[in-house]
C-alpha positions in Angstrom: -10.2 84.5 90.3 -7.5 82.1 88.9 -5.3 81.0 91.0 -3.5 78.8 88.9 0.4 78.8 89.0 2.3 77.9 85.8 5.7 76.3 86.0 8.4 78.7 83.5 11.2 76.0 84.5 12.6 73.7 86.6 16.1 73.4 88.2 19.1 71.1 87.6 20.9 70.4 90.5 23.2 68.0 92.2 20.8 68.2 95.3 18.9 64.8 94.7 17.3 64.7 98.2 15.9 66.7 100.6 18.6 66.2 103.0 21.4 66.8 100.5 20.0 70.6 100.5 21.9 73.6 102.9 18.9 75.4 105.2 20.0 78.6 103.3 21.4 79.4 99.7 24.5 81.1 101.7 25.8 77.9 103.4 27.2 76.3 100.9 24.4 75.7 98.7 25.7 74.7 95.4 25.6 76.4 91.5 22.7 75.1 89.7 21.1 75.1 86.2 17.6 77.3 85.5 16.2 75.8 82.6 13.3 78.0 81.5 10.5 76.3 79.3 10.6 77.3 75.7 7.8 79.2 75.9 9.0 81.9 78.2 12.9 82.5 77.2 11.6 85.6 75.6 11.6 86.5 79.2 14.6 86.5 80.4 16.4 88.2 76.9 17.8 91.0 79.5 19.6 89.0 82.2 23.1 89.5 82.4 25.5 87.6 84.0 26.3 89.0 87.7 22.8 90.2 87.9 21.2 89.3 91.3 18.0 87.4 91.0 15.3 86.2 93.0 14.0 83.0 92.1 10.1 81.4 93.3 9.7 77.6 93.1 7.3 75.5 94.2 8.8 73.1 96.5 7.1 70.5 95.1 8.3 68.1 97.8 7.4 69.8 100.9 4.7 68.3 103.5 2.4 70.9 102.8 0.6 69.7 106.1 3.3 71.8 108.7 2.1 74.5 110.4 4.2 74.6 113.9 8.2 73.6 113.4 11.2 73.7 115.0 13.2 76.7 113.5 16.0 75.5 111.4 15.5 71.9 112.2 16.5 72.6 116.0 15.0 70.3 118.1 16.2 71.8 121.6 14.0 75.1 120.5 11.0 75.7 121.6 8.2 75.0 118.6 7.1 78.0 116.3 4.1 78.8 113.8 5.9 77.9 110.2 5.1 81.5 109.0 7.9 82.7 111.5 10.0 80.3 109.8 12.0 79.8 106.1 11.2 76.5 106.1 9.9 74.6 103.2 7.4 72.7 104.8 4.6 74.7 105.1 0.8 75.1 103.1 1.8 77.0 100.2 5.4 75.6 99.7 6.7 79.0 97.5 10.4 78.9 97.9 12.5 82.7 97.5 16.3 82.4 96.6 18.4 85.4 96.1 21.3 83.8 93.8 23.4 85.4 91.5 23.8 84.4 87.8 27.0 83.1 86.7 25.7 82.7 82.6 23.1 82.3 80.0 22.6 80.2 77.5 20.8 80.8 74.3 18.6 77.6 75.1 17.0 78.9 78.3 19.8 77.5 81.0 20.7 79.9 83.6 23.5 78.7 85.6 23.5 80.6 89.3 25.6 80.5 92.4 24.1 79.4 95.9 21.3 77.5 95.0 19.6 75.3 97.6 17.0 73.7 96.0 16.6 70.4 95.3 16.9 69.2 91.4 13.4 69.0 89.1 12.0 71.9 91.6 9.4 74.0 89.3 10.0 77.5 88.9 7.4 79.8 89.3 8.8 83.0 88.6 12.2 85.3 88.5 12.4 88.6 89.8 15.5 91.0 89.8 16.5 91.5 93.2 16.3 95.2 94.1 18.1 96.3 96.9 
């Protein structure tokens, strides 16, 4: 079995830090820039602007130690397992954001709405989000 994840791209974003980043993609997260690796644009030829996305990253900054958290950084909560949780600290640090795409570019760029991750994150993979 190869359990080997390969990066397809990266994010540019004007999140430089982890506290610079919204909890959610819906609170005010800002647009960002997918840029896809060369070797994968063939990949995303069919993505239209206004299409709904999911996007996996590896949040390559997370403490990947976190098993028990306070649920959105609430510290008058009671602790919780991190499975329970969206946050990004956690042993497998996959992140999931539904965005939206505002445009493509022919160089692998695709600029999206709502996106909370911090800037350099890999990207793992894009899926179209079904609903």
């Amino acid at each position: 079995m190869d359990a080997t994840i390969k990066y397809i791209g990266k994010i540019n974003s004007v999140l430089k830090t982890i506290e610079d980043c919204p909890l959610q993609g819906n609170e005010n997260a800002p647009e960002a820039d997918v840029i896809i690796y060369p070797e994968f644009i063939e990949g995303i030829k069919d993505i239209k602007p206004g299409t709904e996305i999911l996007l996996l990253t590896w949040l390559h900054a997370a403490d990947r130690s976190v098993i028990k958290c306070y649920p959105r950084n609430n510290i008058d909560a009671p602790v919780v397992g991190v499975f329970s949780t969206r946050s990004p600290s956690r042993p497998n640090p996959i992140g999931i954001h539904p965005v939206t795409v505002i445009s493509m570019s022919a160089n692998g760029a695709i600029k999206v709405a709502g996106l909370e991750a911090l800037d350099q994150t890999p990207v793992i993979d894009i899926k179209p989000l079904l609903r």
